[in-house]
LUMPA-964172 format. One record per residue (C-alpha): residue number from 1; residue in three letters; x negated, y, z negated. Coordinates in steps of 0.02 Angstrom, whole numbers, plus 50000, padded with zeros to 5 digits. Last residue first. Example, Ala and Ser with C-alpha at 12.3 -4.5 7.8 and 13.67 -1.06 7.14 Angstrom:
! residues 2
ATOM seq type    c1    c2    c3
ATOM   2  SER 49316 49947 49643
ATOM   1  ALA 49385 49775 49610
//
This chain:
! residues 213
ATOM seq type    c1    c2    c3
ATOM 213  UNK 50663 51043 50742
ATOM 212  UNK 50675 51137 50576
ATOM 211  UNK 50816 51054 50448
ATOM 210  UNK 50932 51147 50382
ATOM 209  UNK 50899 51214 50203
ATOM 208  UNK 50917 51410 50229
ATOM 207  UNK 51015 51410 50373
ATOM 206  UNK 51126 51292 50281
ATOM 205  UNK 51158 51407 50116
ATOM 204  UNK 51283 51307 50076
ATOM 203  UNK 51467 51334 50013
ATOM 202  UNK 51531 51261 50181
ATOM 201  UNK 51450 51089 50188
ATOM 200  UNK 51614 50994 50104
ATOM 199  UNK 51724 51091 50215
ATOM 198  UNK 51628 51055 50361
ATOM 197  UNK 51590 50893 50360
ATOM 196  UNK 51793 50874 50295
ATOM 195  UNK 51837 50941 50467
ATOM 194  UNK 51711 50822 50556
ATOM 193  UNK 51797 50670 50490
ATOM 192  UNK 51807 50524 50341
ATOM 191  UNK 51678 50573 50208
ATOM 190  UNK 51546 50495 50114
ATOM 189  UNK 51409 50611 50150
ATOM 188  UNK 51307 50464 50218
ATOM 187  UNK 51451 50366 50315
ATOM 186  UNK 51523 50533 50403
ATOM 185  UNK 51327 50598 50447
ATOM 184  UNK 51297 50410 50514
ATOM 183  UNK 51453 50430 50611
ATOM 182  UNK 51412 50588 50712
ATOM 181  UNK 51242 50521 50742
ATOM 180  UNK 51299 50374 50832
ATOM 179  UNK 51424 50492 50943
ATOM 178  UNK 51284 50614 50964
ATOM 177  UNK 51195 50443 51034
ATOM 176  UNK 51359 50407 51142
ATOM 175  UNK 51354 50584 51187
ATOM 174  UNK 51182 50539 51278
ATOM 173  UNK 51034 50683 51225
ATOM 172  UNK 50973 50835 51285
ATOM 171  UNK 50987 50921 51117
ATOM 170  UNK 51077 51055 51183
ATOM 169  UNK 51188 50959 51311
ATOM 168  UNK 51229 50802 51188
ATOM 167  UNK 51277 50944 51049
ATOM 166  UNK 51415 51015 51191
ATOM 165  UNK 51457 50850 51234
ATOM 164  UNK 51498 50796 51055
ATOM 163  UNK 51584 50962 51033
ATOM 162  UNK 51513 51131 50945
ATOM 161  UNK 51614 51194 50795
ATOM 160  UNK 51473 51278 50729
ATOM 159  UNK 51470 51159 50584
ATOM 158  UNK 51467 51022 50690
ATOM 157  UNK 51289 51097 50758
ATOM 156  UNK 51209 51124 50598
ATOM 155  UNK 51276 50926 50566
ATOM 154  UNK 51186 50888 50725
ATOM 153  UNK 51030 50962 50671
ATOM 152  UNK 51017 50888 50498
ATOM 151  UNK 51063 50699 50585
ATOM 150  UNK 50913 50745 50692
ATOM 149  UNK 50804 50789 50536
ATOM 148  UNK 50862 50626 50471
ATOM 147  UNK 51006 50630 50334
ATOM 146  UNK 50988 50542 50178
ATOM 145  UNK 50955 50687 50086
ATOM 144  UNK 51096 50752 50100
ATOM 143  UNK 51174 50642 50017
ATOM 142  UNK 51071 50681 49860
ATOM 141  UNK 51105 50867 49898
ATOM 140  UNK 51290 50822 49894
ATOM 139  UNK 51284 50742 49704
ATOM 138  UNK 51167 50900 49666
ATOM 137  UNK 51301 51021 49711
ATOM 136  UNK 51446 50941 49639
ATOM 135  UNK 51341 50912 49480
ATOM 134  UNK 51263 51093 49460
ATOM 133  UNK 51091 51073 49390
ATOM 132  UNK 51052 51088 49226
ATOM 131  UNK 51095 50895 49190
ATOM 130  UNK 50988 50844 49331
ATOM 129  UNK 50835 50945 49260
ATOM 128  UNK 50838 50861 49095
ATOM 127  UNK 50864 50708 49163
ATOM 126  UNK 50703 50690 49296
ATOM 125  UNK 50786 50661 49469
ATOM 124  UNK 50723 50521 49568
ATOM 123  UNK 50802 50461 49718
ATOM 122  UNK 50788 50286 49776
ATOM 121  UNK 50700 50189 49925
ATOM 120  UNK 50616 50066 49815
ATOM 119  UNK 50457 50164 49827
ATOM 118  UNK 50573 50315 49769
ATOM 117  UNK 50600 50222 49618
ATOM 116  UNK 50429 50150 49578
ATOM 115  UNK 50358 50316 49602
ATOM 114  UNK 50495 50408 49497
ATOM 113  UNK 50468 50253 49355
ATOM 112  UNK 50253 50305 49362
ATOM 111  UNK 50286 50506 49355
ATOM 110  UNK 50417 50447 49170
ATOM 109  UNK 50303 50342 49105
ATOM 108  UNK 50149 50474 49154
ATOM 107  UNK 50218 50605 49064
ATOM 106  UNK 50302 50738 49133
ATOM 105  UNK 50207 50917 49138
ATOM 104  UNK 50178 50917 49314
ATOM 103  UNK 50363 50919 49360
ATOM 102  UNK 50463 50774 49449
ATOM 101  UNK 50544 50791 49617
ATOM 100  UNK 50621 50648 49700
ATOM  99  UNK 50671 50592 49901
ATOM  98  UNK 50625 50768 49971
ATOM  97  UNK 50725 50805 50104
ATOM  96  UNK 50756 51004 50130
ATOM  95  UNK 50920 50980 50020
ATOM  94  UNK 50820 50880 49887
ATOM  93  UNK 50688 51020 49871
ATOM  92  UNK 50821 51131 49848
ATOM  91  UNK 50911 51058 49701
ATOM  90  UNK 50729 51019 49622
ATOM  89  UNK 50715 51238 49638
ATOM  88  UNK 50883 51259 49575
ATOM  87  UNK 50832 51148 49421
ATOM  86  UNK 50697 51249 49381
ATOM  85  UNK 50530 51142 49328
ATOM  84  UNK 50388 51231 49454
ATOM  83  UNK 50222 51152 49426
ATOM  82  UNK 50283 51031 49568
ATOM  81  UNK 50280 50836 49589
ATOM  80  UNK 50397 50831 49733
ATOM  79  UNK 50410 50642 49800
ATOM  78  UNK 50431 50630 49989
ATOM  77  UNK 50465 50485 50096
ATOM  76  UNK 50391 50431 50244
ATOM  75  UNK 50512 50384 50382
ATOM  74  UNK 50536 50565 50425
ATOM  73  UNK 50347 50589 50484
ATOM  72  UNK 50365 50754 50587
ATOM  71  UNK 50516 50838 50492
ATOM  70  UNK 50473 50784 50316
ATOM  69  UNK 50302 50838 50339
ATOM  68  UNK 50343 51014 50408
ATOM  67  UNK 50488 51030 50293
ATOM  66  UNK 50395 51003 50135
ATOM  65  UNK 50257 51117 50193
ATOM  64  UNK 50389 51242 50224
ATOM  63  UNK 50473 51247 50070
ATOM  62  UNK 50446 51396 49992
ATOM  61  UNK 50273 51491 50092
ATOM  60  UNK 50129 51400 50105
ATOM  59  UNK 49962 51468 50129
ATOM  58  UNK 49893 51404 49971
ATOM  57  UNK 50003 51256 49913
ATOM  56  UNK 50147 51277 49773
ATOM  55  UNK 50253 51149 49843
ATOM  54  UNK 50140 50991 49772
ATOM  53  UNK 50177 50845 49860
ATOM  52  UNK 50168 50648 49813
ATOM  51  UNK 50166 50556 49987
ATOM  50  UNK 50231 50376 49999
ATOM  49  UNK 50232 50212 50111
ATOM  48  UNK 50076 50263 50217
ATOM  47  UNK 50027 50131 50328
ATOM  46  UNK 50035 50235 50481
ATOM  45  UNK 49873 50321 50430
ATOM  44  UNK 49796 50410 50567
ATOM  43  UNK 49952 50552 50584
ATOM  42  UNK 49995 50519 50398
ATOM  41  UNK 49816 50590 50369
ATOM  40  UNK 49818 50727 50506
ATOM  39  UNK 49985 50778 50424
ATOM  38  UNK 49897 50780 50238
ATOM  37  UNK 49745 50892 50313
ATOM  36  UNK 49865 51018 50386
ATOM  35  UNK 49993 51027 50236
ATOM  34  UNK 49844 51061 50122
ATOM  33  UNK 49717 50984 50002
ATOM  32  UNK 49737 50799 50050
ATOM  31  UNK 49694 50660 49948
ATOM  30  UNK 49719 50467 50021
ATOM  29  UNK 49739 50357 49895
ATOM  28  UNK 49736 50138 49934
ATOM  27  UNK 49836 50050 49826
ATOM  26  UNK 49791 49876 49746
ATOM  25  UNK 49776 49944 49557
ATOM  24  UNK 49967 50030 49594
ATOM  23  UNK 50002 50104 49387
ATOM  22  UNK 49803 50119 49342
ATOM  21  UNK 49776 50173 49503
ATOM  20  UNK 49918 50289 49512
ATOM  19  UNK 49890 50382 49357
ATOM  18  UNK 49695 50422 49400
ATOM  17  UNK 49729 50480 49569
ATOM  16  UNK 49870 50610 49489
ATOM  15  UNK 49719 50657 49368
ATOM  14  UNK 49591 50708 49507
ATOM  13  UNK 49723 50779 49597
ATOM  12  UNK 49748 50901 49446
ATOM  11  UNK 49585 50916 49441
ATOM  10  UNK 49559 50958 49623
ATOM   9  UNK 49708 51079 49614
ATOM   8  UNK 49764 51095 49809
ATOM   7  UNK 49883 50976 49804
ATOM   6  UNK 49929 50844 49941
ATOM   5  UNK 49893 50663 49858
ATOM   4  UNK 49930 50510 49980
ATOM   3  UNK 49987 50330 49953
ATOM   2  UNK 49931 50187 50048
ATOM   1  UNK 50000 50000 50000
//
């Protein structure tokens, strides 16, 4: 199993290296100090089956490094381990795709049970941060983040009120793929047609967690 490291704190790497040998003794780490270095690693390194990401990189504005990776390697997931510990900040991590977010100052139980959970295809929220957040809102950013960045688009797009063939045109896709995207979004946010899409979507801030192609 490969797992990579982007922060930009060599100690703080240093001690996230430390945790996940002693937890994953058979892993191979991969460090990266920037969203550059950590896509030419996932780029070389197919084997990857986790990146832990720090948001607070030089150069990198909000969520943008998160975005970039989760947008050019989808099937990898992403778990957040940030300085940052406000709940609307682990809300919008989720919504841009992140599959967990714990912060810096957990102990390493509770960092080694995210891993294991989000290596298990789960999403980890730590408890204290859950319960702060708002539950409606935090129930659909887990949904949410099942979406692929092309499920993201499409759902922008349904929003918008465009038709299948309208979305097939602009993405220069088949509508029977739009079609196949279009059903995935109604089985992941649990609901039964494109009107309740966007009624359950409307109170977000979509431009501001959609997806970047």
């Amino acid at each position: 199993m490969h797992l990579l490291i982007v922060d930009d704190h060599p100690l703080f790497r240093e001690a996230l290296a430390s945790t996940l040998a002693l937890a994953y003794p058979e892993a191979v780490l991969h460090e990266a100090d920037g969203i550059t270095g950590a896509c030419a690693t996932l780029a070389r390194e197919d084997a990857v089956a986790l990146v832990l990401l720090d948001l607070s990189l030089q150069g990198v504005q909000g969520f943008d490094g998160l975005v970039t990776i989760r947008t050019r390697f989808a099937r990898v997931p992403i778990l957040v381990v940030s300085g940052l510990d406000d709940p609307r900040i682990m809300r919008e991590a989720i919504h841009h795709g992140a599959a967990g977010f714990v912060p810096k100052a957990v102990d390493r139980a509770t960092l080694t049970r995210a891993i294991a959970d989000v290596l298990d295809g789960g999403l980890f929220l730590p408890a204290a941060l859950a319960e702060a957040a708002d539950p409606g809102q935090t129930q659909l950013a887990e949904r949410l983040a099942r979406l692929t960045p092309q499920q993201m688009r499409v759902l922008g797009m349904i929003r918008q009120g465009r038709l299948n063939k309208q979305i097939a045109h602009e993405l220069q896709v088949g509508e029977s793929t739009v079609k196949a995207h279009v059903t995935e979004i109604l089985r992941k946010l649990e609901v039964g047609n494109r009107t309740q899409i966007v009624i359950r979507t409307a109170g977000l801030d979509f431009d501001h967690i959609q997806m970047r192609s």
